[in-house]
PDB file of N, CA, C, O and CB in Angstrom:
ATOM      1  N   UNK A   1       2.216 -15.526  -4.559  1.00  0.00           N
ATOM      2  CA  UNK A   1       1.724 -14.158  -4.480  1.00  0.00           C
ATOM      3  C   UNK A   1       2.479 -13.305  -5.496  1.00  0.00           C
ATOM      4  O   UNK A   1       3.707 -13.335  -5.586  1.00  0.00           O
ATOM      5  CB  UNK A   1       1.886 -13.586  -3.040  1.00  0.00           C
ATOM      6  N   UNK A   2       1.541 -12.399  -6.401  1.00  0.00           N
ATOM      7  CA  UNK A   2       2.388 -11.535  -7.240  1.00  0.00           C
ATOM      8  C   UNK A   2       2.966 -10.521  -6.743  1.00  0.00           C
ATOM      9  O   UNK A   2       2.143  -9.781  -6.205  1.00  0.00           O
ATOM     10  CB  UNK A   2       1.810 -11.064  -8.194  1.00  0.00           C
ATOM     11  N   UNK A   3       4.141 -10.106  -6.672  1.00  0.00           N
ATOM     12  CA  UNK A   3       5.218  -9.097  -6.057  1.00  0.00           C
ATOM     13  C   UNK A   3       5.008  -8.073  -6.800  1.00  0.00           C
ATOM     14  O   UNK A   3       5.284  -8.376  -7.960  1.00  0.00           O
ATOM     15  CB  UNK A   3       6.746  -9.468  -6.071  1.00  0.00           C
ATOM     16  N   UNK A   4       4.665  -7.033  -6.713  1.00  0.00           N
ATOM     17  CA  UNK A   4       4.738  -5.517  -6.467  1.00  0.00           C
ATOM     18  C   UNK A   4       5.133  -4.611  -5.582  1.00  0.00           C
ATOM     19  O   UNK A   4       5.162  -4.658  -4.352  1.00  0.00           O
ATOM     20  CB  UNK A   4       3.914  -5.166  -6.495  1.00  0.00           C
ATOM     21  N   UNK A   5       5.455  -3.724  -6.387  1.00  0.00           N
ATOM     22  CA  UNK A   5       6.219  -2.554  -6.068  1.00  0.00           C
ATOM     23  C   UNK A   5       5.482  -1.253  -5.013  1.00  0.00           C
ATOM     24  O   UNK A   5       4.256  -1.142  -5.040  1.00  0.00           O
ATOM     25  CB  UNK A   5       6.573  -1.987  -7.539  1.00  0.00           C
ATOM     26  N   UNK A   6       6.170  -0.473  -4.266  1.00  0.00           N
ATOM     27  CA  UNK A   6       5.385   0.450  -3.174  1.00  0.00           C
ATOM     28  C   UNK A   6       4.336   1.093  -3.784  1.00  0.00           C
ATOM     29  O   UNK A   6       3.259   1.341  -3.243  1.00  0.00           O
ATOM     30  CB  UNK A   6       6.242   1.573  -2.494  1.00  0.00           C
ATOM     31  N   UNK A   7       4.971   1.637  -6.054  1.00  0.00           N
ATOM     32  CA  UNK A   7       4.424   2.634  -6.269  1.00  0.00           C
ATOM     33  C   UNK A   7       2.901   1.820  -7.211  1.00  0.00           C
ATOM     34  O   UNK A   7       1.878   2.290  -7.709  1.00  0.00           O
ATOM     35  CB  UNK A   7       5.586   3.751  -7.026  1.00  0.00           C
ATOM     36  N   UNK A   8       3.388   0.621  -7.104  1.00  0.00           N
ATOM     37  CA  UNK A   8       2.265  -0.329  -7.604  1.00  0.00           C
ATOM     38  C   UNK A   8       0.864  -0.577  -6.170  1.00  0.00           C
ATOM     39  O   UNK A   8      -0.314  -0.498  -6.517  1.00  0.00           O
ATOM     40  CB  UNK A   8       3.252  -2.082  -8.049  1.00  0.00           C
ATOM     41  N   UNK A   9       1.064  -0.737  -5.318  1.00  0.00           N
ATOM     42  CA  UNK A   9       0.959  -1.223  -3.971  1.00  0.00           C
ATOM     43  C   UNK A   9      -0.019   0.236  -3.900  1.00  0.00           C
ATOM     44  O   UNK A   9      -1.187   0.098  -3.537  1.00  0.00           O
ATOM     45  CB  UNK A   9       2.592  -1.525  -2.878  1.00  0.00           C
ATOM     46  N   UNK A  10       0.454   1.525  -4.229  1.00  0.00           N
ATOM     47  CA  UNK A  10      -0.106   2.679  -3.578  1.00  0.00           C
ATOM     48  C   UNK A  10      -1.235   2.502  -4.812  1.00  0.00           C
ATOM     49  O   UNK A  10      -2.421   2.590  -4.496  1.00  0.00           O
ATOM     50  CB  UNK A  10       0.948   4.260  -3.358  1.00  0.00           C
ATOM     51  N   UNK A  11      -0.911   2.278  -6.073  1.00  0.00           N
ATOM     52  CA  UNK A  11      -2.271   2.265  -7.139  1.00  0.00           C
ATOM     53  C   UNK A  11      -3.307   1.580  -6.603  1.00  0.00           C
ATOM     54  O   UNK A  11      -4.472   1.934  -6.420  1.00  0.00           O
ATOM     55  CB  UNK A  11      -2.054   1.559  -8.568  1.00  0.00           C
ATOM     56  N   UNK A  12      -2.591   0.260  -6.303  1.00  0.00           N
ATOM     57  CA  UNK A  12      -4.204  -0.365  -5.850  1.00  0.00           C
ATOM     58  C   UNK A  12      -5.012   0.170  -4.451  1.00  0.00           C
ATOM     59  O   UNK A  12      -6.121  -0.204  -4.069  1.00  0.00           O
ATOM     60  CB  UNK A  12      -4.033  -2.112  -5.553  1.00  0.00           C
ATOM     61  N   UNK A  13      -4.128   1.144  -3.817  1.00  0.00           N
ATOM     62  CA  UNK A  13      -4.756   1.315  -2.220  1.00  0.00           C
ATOM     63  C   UNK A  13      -6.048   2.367  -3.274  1.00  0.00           C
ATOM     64  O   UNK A  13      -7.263   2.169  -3.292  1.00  0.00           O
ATOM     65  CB  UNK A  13      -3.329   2.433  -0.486  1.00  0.00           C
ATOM     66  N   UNK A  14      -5.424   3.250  -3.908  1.00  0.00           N
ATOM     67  CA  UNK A  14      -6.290   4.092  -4.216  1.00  0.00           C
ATOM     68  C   UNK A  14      -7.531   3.675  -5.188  1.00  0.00           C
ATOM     69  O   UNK A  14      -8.467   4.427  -5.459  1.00  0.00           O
ATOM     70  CB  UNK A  14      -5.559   5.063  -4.686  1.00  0.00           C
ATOM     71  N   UNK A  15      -7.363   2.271  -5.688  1.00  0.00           N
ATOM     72  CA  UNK A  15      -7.987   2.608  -6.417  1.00  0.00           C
ATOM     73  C   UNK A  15      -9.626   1.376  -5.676  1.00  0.00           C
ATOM     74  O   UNK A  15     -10.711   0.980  -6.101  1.00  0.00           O
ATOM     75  CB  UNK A  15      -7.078   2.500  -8.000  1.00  0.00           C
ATOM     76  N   UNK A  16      -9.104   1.295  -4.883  1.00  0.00           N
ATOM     77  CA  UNK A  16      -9.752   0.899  -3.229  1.00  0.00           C
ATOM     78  C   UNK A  16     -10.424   1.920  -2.565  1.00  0.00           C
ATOM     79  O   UNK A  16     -10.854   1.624  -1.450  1.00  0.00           O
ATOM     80  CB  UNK A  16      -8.619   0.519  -2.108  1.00  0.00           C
ATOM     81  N   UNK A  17     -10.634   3.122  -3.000  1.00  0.00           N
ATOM     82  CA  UNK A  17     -10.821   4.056  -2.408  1.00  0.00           C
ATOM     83  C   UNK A  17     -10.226   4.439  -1.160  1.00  0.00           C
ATOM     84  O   UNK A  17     -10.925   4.912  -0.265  1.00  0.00           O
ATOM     85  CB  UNK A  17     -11.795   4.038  -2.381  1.00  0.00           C
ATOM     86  N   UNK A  18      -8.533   4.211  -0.982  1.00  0.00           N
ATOM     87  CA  UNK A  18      -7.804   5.110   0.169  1.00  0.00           C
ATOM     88  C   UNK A  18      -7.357   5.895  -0.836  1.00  0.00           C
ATOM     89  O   UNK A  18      -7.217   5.717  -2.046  1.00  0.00           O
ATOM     90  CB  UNK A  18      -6.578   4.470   1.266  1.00  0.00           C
ATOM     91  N   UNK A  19      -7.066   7.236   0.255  1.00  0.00           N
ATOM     92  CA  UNK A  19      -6.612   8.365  -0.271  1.00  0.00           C
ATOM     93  C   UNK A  19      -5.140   8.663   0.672  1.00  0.00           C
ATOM     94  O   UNK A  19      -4.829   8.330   1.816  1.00  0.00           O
ATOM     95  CB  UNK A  19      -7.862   9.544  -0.191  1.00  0.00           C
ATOM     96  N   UNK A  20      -4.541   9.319  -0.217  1.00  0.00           N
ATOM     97  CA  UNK A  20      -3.216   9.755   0.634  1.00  0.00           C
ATOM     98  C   UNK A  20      -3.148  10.645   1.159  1.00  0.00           C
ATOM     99  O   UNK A  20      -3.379  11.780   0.745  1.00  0.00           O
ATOM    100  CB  UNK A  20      -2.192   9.893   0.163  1.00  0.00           C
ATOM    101  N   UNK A  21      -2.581  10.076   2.906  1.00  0.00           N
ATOM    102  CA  UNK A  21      -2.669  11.301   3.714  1.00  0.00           C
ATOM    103  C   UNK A  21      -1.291  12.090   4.170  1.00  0.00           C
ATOM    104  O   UNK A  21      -1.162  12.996   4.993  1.00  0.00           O
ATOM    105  CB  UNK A  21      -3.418  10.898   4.953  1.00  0.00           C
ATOM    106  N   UNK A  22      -0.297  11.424   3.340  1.00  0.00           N
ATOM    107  CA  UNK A  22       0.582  12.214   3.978  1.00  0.00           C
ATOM    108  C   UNK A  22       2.031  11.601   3.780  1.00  0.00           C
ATOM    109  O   UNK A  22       2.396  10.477   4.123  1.00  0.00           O
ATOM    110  CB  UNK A  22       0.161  12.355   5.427  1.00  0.00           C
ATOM    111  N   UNK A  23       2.766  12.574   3.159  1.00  0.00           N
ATOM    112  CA  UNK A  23       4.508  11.510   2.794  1.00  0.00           C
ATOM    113  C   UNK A  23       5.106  11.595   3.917  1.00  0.00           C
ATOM    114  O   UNK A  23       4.504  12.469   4.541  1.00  0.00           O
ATOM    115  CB  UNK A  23       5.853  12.127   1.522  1.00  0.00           C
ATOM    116  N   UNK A  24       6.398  10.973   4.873  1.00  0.00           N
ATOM    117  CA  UNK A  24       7.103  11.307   5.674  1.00  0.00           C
ATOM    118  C   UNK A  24       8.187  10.417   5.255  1.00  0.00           C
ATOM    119  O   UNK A  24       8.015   9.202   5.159  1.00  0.00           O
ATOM    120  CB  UNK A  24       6.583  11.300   6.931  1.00  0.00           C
ATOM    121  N   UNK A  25       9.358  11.026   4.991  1.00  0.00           N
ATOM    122  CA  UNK A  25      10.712  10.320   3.791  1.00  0.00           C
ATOM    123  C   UNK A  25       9.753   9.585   2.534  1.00  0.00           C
ATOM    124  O   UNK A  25       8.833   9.952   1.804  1.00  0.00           O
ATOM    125  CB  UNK A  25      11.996   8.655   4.762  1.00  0.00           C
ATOM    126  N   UNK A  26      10.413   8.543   2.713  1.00  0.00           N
ATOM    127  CA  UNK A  26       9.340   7.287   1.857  1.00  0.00           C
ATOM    128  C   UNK A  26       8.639   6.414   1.919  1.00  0.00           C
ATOM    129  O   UNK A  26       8.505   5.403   1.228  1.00  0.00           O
ATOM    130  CB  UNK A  26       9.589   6.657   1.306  1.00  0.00           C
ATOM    131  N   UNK A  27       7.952   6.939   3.127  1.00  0.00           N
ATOM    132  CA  UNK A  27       6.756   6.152   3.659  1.00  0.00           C
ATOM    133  C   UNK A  27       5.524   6.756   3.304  1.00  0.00           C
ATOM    134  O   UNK A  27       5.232   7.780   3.922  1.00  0.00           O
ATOM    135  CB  UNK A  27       6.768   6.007   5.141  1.00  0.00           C
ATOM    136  N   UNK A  28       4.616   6.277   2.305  1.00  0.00           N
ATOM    137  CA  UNK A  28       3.412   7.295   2.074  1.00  0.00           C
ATOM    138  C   UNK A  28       2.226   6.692   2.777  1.00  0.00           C
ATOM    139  O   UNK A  28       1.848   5.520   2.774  1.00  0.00           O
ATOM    140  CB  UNK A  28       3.033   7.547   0.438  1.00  0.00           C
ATOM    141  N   UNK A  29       1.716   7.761   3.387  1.00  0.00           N
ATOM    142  CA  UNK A  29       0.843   6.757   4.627  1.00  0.00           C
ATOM    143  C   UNK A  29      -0.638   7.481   3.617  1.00  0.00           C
ATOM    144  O   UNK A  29      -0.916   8.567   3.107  1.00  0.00           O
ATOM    145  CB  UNK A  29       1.081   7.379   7.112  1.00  0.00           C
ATOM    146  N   UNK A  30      -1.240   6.197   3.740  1.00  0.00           N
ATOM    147  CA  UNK A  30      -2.954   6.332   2.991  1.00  0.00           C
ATOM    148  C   UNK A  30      -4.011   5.950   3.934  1.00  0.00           C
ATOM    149  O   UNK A  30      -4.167   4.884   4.529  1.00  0.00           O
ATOM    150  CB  UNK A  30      -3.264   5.211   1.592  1.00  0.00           C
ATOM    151  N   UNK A  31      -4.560   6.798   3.950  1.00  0.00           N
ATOM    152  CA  UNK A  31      -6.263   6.933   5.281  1.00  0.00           C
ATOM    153  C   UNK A  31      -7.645   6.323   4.018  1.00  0.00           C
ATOM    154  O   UNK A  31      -7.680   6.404   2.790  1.00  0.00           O
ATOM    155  CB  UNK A  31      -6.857   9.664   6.006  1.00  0.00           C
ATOM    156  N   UNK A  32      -8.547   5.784   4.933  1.00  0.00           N
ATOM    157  CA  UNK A  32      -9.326   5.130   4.134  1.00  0.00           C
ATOM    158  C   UNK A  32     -10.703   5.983   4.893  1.00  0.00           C
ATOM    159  O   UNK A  32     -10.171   6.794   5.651  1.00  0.00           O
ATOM    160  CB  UNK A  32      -9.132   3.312   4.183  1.00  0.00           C
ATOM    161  N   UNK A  33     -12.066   6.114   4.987  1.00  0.00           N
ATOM    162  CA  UNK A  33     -13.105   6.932   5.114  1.00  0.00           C
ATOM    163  C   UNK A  33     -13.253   6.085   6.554  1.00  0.00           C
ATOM    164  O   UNK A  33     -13.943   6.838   7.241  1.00  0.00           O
ATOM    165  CB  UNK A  33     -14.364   6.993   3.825  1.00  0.00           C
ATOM    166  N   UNK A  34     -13.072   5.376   7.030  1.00  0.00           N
ATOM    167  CA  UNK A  34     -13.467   4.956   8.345  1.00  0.00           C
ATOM    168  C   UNK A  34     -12.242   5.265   9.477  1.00  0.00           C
ATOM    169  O   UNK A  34     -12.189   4.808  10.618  1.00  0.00           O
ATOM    170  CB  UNK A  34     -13.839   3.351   8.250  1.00  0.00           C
ATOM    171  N   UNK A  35     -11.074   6.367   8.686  1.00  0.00           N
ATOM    172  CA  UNK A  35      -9.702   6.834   9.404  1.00  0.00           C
ATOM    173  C   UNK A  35      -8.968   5.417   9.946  1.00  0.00           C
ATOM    174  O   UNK A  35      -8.674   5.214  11.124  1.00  0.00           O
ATOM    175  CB  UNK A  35     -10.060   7.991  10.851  1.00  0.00           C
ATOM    176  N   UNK A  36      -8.723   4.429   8.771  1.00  0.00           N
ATOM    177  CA  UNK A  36      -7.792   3.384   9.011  1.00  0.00           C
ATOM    178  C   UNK A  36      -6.605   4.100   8.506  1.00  0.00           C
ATOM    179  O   UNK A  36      -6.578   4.814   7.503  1.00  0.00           O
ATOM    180  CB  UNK A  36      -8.113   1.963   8.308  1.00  0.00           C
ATOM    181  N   UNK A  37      -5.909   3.914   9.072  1.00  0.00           N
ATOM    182  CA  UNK A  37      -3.925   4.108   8.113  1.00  0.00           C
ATOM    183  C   UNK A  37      -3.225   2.931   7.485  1.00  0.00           C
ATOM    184  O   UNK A  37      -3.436   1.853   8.042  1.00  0.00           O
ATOM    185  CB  UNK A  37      -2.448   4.521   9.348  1.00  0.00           C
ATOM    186  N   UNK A  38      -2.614   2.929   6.675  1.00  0.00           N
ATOM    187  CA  UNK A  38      -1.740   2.022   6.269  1.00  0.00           C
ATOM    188  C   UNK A  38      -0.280   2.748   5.378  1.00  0.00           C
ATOM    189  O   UNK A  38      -0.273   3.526   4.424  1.00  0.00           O
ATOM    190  CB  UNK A  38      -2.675   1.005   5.377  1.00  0.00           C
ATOM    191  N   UNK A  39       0.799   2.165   6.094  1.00  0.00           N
ATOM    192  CA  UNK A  39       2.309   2.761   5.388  1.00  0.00           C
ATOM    193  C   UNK A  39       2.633   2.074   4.610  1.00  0.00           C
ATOM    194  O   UNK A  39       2.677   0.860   4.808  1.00  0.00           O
ATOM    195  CB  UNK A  39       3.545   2.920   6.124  1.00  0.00           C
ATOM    196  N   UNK A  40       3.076   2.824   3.087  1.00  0.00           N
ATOM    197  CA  UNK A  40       3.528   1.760   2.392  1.00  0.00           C
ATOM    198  C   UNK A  40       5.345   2.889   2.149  1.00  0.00           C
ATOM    199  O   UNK A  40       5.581   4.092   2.037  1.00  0.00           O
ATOM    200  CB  UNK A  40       2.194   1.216   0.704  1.00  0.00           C
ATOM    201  N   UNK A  41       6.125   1.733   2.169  1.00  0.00           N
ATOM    202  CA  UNK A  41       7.709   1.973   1.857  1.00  0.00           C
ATOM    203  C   UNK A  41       7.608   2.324   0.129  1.00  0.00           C
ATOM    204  O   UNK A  41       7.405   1.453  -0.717  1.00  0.00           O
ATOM    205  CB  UNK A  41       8.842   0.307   2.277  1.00  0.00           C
ATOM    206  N   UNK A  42       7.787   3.704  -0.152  1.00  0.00           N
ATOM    207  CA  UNK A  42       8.348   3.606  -1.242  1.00  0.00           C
ATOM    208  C   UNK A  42       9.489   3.719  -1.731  1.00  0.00           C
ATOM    209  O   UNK A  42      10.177   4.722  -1.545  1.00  0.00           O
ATOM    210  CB  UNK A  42       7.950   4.055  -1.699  1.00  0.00           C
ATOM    211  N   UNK A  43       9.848   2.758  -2.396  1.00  0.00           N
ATOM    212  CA  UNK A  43      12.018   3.120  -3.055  1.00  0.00           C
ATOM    213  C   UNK A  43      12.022   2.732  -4.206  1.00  0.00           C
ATOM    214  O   UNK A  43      12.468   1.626  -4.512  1.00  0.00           O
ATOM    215  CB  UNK A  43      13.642   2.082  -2.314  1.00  0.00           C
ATOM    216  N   UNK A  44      11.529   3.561  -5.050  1.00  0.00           N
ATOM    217  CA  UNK A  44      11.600   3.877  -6.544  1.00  0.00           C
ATOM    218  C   UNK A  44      10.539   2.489  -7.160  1.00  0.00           C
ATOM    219  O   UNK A  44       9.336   2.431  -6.909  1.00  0.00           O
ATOM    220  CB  UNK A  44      13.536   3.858  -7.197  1.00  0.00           C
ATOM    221  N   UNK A  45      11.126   1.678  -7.807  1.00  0.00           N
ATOM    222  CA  UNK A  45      11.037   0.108  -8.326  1.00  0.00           C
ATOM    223  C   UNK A  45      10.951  -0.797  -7.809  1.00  0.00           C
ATOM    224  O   UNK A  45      10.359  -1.772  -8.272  1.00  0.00           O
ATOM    225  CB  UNK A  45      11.781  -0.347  -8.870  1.00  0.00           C
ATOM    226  N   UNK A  46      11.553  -0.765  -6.607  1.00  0.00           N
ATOM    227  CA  UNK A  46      11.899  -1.353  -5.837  1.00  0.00           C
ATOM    228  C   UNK A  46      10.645  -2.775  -5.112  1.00  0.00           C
ATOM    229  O   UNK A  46       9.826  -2.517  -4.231  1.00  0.00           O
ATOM    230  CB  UNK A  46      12.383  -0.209  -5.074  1.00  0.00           C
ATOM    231  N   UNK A  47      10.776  -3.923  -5.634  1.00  0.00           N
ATOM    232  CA  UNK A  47       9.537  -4.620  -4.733  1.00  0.00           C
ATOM    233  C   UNK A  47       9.513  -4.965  -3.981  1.00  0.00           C
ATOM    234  O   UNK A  47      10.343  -5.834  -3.715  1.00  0.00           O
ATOM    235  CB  UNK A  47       8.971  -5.359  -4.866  1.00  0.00           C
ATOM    236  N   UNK A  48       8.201  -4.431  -2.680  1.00  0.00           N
ATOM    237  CA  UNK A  48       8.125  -4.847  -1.455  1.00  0.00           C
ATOM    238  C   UNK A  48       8.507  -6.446  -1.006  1.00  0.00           C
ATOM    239  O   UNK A  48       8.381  -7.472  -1.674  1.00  0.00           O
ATOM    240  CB  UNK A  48       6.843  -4.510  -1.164  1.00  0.00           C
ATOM    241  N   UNK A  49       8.904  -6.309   0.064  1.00  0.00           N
ATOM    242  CA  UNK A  49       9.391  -7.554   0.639  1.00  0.00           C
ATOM    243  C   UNK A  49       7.832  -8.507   0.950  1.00  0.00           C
ATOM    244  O   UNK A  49       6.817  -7.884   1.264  1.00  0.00           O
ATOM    245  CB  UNK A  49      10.417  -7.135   2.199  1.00  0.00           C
ATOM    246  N   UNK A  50       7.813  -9.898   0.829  1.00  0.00           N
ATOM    247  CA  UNK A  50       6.880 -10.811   0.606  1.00  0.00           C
ATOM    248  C   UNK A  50       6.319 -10.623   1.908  1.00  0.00           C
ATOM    249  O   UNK A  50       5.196 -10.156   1.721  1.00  0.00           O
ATOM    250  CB  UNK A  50       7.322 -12.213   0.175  1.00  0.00           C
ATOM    251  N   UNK A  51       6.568 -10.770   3.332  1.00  0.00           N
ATOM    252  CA  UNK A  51       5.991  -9.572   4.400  1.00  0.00           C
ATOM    253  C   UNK A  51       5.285  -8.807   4.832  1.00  0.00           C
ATOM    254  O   UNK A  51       4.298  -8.743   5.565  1.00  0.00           O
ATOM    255  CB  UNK A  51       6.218  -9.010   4.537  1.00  0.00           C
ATOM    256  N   UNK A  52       6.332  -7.814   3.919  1.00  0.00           N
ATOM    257  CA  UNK A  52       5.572  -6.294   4.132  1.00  0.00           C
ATOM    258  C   UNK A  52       4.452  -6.153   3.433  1.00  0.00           C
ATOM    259  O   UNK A  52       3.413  -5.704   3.917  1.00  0.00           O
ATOM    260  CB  UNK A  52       6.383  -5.059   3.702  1.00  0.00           C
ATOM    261  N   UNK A  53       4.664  -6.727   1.612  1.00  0.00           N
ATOM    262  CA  UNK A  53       3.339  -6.693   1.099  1.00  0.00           C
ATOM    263  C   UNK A  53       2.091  -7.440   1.517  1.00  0.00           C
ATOM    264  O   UNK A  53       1.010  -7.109   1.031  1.00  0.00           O
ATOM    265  CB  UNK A  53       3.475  -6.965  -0.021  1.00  0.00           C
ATOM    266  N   UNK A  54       2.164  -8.285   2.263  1.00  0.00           N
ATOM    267  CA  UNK A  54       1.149  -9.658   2.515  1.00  0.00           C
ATOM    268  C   UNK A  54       0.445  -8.529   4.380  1.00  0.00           C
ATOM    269  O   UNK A  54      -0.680  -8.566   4.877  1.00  0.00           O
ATOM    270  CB  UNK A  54       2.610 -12.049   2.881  1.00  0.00           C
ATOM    271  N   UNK A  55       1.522  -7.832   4.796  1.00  0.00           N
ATOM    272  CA  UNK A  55       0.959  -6.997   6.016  1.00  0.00           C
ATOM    273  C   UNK A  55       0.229  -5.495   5.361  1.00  0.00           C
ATOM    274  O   UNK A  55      -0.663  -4.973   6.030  1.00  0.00           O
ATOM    275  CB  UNK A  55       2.421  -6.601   7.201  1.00  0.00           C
ATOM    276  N   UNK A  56       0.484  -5.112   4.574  1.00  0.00           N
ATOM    277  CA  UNK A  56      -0.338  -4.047   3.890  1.00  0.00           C
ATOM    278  C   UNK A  56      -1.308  -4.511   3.177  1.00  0.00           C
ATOM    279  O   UNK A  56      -2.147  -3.612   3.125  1.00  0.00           O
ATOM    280  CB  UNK A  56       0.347  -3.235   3.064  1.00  0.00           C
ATOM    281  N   UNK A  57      -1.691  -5.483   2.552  1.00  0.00           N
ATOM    282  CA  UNK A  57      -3.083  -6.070   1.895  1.00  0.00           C
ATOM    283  C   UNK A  57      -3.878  -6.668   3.143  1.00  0.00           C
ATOM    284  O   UNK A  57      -5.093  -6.532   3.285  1.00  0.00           O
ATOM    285  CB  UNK A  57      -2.788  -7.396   0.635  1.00  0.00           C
ATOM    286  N   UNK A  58      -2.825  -7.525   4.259  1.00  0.00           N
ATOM    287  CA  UNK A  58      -3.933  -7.688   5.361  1.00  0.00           C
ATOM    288  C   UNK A  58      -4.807  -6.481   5.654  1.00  0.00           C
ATOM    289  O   UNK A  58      -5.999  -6.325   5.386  1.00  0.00           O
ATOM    290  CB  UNK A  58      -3.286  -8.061   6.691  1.00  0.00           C
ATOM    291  N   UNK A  59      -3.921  -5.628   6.287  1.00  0.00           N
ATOM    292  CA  UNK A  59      -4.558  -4.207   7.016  1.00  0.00           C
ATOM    293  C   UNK A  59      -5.186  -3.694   5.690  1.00  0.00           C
ATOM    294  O   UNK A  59      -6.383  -3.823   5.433  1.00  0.00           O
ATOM    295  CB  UNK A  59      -3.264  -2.917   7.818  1.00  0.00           C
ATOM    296  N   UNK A  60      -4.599  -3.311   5.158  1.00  0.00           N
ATOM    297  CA  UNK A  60      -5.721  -2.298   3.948  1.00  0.00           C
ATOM    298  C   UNK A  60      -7.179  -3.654   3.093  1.00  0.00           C
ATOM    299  O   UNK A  60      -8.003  -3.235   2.281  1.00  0.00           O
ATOM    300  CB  UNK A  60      -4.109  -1.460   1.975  1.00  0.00           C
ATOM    301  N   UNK A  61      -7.143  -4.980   3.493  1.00  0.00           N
ATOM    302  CA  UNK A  61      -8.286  -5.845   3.202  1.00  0.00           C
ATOM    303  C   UNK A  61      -8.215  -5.827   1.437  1.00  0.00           C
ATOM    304  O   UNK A  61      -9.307  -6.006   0.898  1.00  0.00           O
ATOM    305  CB  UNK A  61      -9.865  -5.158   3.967  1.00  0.00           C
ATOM    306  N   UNK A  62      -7.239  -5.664   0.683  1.00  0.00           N
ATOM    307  CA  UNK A  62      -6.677  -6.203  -0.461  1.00  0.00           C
ATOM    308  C   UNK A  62      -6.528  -7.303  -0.788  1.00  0.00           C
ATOM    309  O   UNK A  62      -5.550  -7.812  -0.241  1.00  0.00           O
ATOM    310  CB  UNK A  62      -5.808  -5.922  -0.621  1.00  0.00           C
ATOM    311  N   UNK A  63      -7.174  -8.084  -1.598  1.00  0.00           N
ATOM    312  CA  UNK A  63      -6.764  -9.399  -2.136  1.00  0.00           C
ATOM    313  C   UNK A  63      -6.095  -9.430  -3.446  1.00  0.00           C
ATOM    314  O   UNK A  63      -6.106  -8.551  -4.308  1.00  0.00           O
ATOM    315  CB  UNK A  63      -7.887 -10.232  -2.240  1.00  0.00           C
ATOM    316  N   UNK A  64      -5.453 -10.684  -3.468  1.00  0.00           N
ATOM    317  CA  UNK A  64      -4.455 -10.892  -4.513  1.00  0.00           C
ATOM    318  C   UNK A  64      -5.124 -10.296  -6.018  1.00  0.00           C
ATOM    319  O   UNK A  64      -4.497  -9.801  -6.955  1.00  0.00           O
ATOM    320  CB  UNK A  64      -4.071 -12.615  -4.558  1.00  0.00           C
ATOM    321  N   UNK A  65      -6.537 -10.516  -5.907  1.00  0.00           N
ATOM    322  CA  UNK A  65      -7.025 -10.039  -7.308  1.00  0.00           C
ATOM    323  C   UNK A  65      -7.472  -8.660  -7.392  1.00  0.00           C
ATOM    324  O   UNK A  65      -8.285  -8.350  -8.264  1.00  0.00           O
ATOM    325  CB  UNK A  65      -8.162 -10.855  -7.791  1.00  0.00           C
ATOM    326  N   UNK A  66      -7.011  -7.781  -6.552  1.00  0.00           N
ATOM    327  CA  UNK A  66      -7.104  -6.204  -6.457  1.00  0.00           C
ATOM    328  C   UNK A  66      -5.531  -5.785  -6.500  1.00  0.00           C
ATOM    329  O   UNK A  66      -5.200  -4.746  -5.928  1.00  0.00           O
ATOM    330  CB  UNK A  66      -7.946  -5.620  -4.911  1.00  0.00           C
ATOM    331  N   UNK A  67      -4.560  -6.575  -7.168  1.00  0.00           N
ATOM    332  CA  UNK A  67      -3.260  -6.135  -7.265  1.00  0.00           C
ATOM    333  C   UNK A  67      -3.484  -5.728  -8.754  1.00  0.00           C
ATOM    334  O   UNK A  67      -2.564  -5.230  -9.403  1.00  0.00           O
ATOM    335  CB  UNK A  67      -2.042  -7.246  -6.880  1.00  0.00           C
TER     336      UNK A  67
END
């Protein structure tokens, strides 16, 4: 799986058509038109843990070739 970053991770939510609903610290949480949520951790450069990213493409329905 290719490893990316929160602020990489948030490009592809959007460009998925989620929109961002809202920062709280560095968690930017993105709503999609059917009011799904998904949090993504942002810390600068930083790349998501193999995990966390593989649980945010589940829920947000991202595949490896929409990174």
């Amino acid at each position: 799986m290719k490893r990316v970053s929160g602020k990489e991770m948030c490009r592809a939510l959007e460009r998925q058509g989620w929109h961002l609903d809202r920062i709280r610290g560095s968690h930017h949480v993105y709503k999609n038109a059917s009011g799904s949520l998904v949090s993504v951790p942002v810390h600068g450069s930083k790349t998501l843990k193999p995990g966390t990213q593989r649980g945010i493409m589940k829920d947000a329905g991202l595949t490896e070739a929409d990174l």
